[in-house]
C-alpha positions as CSV (number, residue, x, y, z in Angstrom):
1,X,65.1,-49.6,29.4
2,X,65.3,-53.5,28.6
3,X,64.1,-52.7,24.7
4,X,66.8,-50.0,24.1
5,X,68.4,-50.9,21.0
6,X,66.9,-53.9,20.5
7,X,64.2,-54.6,17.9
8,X,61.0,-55.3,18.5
9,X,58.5,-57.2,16.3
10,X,54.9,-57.6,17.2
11,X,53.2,-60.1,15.4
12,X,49.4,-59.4,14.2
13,X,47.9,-55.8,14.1
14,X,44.9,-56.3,15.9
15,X,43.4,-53.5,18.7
16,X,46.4,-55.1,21.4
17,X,49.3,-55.1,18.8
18,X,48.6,-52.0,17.7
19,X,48.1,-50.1,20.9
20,X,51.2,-52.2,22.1
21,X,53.4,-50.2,19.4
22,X,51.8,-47.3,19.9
23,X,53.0,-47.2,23.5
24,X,56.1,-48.4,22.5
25,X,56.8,-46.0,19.9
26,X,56.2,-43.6,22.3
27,X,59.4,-44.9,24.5
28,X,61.3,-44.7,20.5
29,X,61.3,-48.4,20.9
30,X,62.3,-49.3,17.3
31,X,59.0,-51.6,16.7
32,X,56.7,-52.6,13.7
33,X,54.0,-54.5,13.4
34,X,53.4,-57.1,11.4
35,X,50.1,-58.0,10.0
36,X,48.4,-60.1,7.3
37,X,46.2,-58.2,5.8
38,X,46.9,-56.9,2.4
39,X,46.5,-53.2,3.4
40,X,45.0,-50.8,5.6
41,X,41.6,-50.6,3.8
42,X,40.5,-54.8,4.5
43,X,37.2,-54.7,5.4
44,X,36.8,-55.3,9.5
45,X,34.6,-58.1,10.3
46,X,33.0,-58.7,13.7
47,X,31.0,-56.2,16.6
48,X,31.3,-53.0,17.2
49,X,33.8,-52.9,20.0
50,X,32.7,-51.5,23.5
51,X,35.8,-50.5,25.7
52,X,36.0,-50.1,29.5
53,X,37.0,-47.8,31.7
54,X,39.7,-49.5,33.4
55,X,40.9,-51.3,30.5
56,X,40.3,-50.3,27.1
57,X,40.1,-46.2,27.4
58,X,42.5,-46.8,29.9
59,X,45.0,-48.0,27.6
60,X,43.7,-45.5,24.5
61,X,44.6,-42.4,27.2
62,X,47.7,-43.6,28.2
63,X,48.3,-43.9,24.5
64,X,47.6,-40.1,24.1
65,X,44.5,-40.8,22.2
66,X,41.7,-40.4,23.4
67,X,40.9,-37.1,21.9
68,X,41.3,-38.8,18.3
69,X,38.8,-41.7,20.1
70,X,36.0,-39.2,20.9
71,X,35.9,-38.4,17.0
72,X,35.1,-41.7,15.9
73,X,33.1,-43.9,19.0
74,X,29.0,-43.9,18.3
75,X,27.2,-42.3,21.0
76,X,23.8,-44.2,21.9
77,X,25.6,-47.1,19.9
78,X,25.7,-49.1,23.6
79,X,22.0,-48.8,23.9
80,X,20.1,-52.2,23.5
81,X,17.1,-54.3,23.1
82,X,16.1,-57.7,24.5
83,X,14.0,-59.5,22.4
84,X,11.8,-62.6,22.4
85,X,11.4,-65.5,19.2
86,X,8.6,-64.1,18.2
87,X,10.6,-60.4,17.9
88,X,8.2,-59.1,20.7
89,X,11.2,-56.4,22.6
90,X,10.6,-57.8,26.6
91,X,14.0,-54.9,27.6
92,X,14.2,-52.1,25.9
93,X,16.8,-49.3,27.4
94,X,17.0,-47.1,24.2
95,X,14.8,-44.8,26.3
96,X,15.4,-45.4,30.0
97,X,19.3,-45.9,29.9
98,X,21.4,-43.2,32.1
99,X,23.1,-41.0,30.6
100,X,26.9,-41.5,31.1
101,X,29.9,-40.1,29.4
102,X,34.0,-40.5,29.9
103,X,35.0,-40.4,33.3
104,X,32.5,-42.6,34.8
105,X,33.4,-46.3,35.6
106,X,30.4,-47.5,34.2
107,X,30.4,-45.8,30.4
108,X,31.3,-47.9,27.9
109,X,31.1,-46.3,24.7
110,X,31.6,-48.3,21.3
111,X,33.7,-48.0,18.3
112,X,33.6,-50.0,15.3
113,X,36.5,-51.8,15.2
114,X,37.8,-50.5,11.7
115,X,38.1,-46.8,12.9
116,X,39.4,-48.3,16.3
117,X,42.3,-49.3,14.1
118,X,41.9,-46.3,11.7
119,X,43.0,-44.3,15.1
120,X,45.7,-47.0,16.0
121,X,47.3,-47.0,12.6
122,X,47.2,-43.3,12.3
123,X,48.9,-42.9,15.3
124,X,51.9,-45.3,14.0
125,X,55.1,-44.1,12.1
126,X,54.0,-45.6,8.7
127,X,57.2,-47.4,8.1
128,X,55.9,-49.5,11.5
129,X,53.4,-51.0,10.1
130,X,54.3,-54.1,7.3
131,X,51.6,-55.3,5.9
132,X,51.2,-58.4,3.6
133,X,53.1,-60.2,6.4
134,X,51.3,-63.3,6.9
135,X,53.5,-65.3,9.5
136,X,54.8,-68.8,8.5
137,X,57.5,-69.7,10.8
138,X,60.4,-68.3,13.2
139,X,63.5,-70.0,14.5
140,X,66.5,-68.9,17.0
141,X,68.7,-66.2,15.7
142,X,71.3,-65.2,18.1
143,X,69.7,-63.9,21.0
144,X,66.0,-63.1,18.8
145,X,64.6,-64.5,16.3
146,X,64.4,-64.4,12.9
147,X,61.1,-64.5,11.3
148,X,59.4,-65.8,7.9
149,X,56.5,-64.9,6.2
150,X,54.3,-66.1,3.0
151,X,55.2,-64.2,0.8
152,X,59.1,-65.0,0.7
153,X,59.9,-62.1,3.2
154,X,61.9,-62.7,6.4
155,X,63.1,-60.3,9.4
156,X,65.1,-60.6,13.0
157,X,63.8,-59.2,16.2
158,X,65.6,-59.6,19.1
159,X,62.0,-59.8,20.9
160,X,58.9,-60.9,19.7
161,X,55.6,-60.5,21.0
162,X,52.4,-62.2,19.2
163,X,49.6,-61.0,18.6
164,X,47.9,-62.6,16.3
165,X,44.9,-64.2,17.7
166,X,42.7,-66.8,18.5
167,X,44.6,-69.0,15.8
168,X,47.6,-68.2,16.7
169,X,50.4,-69.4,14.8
170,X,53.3,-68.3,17.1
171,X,51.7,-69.4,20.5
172,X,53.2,-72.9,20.1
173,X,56.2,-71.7,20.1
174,X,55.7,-70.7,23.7
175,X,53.4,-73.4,25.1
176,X,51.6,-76.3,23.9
177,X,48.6,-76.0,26.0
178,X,45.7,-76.4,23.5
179,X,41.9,-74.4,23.9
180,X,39.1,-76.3,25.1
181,X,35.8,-76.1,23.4
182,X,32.9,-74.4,25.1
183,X,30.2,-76.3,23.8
184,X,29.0,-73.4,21.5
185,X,29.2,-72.5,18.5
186,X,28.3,-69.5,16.6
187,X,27.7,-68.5,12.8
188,X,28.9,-64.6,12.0
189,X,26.8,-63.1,9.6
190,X,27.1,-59.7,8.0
191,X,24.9,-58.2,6.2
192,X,26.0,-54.9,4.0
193,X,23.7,-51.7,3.1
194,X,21.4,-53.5,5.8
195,X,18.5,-50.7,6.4
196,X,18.0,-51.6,2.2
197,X,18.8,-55.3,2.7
198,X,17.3,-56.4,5.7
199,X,15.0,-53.2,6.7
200,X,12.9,-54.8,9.3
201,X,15.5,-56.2,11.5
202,X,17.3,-52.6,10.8
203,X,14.5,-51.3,12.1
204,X,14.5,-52.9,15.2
205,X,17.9,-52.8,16.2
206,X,17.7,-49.1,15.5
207,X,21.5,-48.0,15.9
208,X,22.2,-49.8,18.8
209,X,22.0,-53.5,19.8
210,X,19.6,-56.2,19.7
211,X,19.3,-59.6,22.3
212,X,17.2,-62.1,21.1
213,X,16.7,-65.3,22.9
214,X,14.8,-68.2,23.8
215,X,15.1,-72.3,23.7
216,X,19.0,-72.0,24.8
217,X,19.7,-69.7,21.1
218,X,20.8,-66.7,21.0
219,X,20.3,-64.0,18.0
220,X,22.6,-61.2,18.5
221,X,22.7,-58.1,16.1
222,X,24.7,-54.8,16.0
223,X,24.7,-52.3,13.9
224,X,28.0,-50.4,12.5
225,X,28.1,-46.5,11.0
226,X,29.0,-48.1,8.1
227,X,25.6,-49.1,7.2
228,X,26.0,-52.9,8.5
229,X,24.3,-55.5,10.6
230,X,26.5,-57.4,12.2
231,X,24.9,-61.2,13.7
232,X,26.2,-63.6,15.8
233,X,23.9,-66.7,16.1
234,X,25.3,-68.9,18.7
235,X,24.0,-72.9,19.4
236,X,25.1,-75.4,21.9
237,X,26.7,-77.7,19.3
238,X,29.5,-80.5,19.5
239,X,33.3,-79.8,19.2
240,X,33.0,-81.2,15.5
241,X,30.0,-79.3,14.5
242,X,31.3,-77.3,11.4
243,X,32.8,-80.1,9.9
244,X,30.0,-82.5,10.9
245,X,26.6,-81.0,10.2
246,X,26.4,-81.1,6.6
247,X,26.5,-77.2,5.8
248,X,27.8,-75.2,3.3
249,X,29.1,-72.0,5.1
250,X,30.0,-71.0,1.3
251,X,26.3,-71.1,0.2
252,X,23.8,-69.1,1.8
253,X,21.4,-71.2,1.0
254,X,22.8,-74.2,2.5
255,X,22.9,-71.8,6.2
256,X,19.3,-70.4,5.3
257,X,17.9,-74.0,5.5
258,X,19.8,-75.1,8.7
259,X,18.4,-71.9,10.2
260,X,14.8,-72.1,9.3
261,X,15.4,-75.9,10.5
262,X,17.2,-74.8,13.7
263,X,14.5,-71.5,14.6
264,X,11.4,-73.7,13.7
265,X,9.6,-72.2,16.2
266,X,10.9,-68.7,16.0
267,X,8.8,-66.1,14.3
268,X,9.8,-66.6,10.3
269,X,10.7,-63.1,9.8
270,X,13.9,-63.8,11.3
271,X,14.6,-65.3,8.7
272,X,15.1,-61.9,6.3
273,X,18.7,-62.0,7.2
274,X,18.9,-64.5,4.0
275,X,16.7,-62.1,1.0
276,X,19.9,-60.6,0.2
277,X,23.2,-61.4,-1.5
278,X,25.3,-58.6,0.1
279,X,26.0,-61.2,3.1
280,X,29.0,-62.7,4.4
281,X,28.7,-65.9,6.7
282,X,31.7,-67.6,9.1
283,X,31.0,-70.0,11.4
284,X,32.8,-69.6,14.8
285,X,33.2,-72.5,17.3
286,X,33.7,-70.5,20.5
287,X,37.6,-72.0,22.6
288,X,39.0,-71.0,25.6
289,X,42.3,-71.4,27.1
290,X,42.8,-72.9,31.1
291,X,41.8,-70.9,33.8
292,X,45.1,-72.1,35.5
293,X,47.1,-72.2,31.7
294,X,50.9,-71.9,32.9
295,X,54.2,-71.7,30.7
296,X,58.0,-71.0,31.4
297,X,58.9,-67.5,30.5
298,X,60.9,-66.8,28.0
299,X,63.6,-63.8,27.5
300,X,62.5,-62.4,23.8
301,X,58.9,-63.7,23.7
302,X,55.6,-63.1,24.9
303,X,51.8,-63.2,23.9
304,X,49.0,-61.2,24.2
305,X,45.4,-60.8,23.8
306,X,43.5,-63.9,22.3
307,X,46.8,-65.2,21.7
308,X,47.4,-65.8,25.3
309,X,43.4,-66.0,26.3
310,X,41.4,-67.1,24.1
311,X,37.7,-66.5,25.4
312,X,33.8,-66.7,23.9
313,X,32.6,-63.1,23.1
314,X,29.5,-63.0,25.1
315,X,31.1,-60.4,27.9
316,X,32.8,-58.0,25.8
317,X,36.3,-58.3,27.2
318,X,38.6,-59.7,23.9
319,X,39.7,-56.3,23.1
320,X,39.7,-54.5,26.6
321,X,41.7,-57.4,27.7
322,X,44.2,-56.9,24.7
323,X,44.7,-53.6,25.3
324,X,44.9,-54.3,29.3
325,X,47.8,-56.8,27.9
326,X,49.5,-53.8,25.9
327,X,49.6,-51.6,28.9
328,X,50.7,-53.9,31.9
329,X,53.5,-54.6,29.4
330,X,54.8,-51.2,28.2
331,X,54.2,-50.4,31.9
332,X,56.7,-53.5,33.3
333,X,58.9,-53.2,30.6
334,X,59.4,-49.1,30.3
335,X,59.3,-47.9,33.9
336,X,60.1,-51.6,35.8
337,X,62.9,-51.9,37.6
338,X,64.1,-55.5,36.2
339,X,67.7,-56.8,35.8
340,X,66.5,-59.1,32.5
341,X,63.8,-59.2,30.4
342,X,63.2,-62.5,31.7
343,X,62.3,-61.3,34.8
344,X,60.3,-58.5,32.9
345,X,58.4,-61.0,30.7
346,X,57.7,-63.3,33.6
347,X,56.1,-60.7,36.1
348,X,54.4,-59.4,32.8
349,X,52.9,-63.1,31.9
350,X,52.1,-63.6,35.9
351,X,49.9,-60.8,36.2
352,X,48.7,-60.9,32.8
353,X,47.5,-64.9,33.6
354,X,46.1,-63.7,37.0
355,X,44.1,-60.8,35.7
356,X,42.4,-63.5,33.0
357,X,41.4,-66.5,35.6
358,X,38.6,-64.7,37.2
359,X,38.0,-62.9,33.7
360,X,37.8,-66.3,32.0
361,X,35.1,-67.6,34.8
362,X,32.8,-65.0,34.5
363,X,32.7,-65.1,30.4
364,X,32.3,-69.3,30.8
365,X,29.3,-69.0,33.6
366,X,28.1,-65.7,31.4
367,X,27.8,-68.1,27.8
368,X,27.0,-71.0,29.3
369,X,23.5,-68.8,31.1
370,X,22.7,-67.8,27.6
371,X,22.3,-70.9,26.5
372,X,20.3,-72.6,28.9
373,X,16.5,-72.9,28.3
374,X,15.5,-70.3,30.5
375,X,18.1,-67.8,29.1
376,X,15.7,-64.9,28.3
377,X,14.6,-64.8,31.8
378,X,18.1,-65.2,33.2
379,X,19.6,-62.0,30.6
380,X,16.1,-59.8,31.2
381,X,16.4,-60.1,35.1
382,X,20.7,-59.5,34.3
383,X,19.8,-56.1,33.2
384,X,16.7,-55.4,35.6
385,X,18.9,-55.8,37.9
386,X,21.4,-53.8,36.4
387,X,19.2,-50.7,36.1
């Protein structure tokens, strides 16, 4: 194989790293993972995480783990609710939904994304995974790299592959193409111990998800095992919003008047998402990459998941697409038939790109529908249709 005796060194232990060395481990790849976080037990932000059939489970069953997956997804955690401003439910399949389990094409069943990594890690040899390793720099080494991080650390890989995000720090160090702004903007809110903090709005999302929408906004909550509400309130905003509008994201008081500004004429008991303290608030311009992004292979590094394609959230496909990333390369570079890992990386990078143009369409037309006026018509008649 092109990675015998070479070291690897993925960069960012998110659900595509992570399932990346997994598969590579498998192959005894020497590979570790390098990832910021402090430790293993950093609290996960964001969704719950729904994966798809020919993506996501597919790469958790090639990874042998789907077994260890079945233990930890939420069953009835993909059911939802559509919801009006004055939190009147207009689609409500928490009833109606068909039943569908593993196997069919259509089931995608969620998994918060800390025991998604819980699984990952587990799975990993633990010397694999090094964490306090925020990434600083790299520079040529021979024929790989050798790599720096913040706190003082620095290691060689003869091939590096980033994963480290929208934000990536390595992807310049591939291309220069910079993400274009999508014209929305969302604020992540998360509230903790939320059927005692915000028991209503518990109430109504009732262990699955909640759509509310109206006046080109969007209000959408999830819950997590955990006992959290997770919220992503998205606006159509200026590239320069966060910087621009006057808020303190640090102060939820500042946010709790910009929303009760901003949702005027949205029934006020919305607005209980800001009686408690046990709240965490980010705001979250929404990038993508080019649809037609190109950039010259390299031999000893690639990119995956938001590193390489950066999309809005609003059709579930960040992770699945990571993890699609991780298995189209274990797949090229373990069982290809390539003379270099140039060529490897480049058919790798070709289909990867291919696979994310129409991807990356459908999530643009899909945000920019839910923030036109009419968008709780146009999601309500999505699913009617759907059902």
């Amino acid at each position: 194989m092109l990675l015998d005796n070479k070291k690897v060194a993925i960069i960012g232990g998110g659900p595509g790293g992570l399932t990346l060395a997994r598969l590579l481990q498998k192959k005894g790849i020497d590979v570790k993972v390098y990832e910021r976080d402090e430790n293993r037990n950093v609290r996960q932000q964001g969704h719950t995480l729904d994966l798809h059939e020919d993506t996501g489970l597919k790469a958790i069953q090639e990874a042998g783990l789907m077994e260890e997956f079945k233990k930890y997804y939420r069953p009835g955690a993909d059911k939802m609710r559509i919801a009006n401003k004055d939190m009147t439910v207009v689609f409500d399949d928490q009833e109606e939904k068909p039943e569908e389990d593993f196997g069919n094409e259509h089931f995608r069943p969620e998994i918060d994304r800390g025991p998604l990594r819980d699984l990952l890690i587990a799975s990993l040899k633990e010397e694999n995974v090094i964490w306090n390793s925020k990434f600083t720099q790299m520079k040529p080494s021979g024929t790989g790299w050798e790599i720096s991080f913040e706190n003082g650390t620095t290691t060689y890989a003869d091939f590096v592959i980033a994963s480290d995000g929208a934000n990536s720090r390595v992807r310049k160090y591939l291309t220069d193409i910079e993400p274009i702004f999508s014209g929305v903007t969302a604020v992540e809110i998360n509230i903790y111990k939320a059927e005692k903090n915000a028991p209503n709005l518990w109430k109504l999302v009732n262990d699955g998800k909640l759509f509310a929408l109206e006046e080109g906004k969007t209000f959408f909550c999830s819950s997590k095992a955990d006992g959290t509400l997770t919220i992503l309130i998205g606006i159509k905003t200026e590239d320069n919003w966060v910087t621009n509008s006057g808020i303190n994201f640090k102060d939820k008081s500042s946010v709790a008047e910009w929303f009760k500004n901003e949702f005027r004429t949205w029934n006020t008991d919305w607005q209980e998402i800001f009686e408690t303290n046990e709240i965490s608030i980010i705001p979250r311009p929404m990038y993508h990459f080019p649809i037609d992004q190109y950039w010259k292979p390299l031999s000893n590094l690639t990119i995956i998941g938001d590193a390489a394609h950066r999309i809005p959230p609003y059709a579930g496909e960040g992770a699945n697409q990571a993890m699609a990333d991780a298995l189209d390369f274990y797949e090229i570079f373990c069982f290809g038939n390539h003379e270099t890992t140039e060529d490897a990386v480049s058919l790798f990078e070709n289909k990867m790109r291919s696979r994310m143009e129409e991807i990356t369409e459908d999530t643009l037309k899909m945000t920019d529908a839910m923030h036109v006026e009419s968008n709780l018509e146009f999601l309500t008649d999505f699913f009617n249709q759907v059902y």
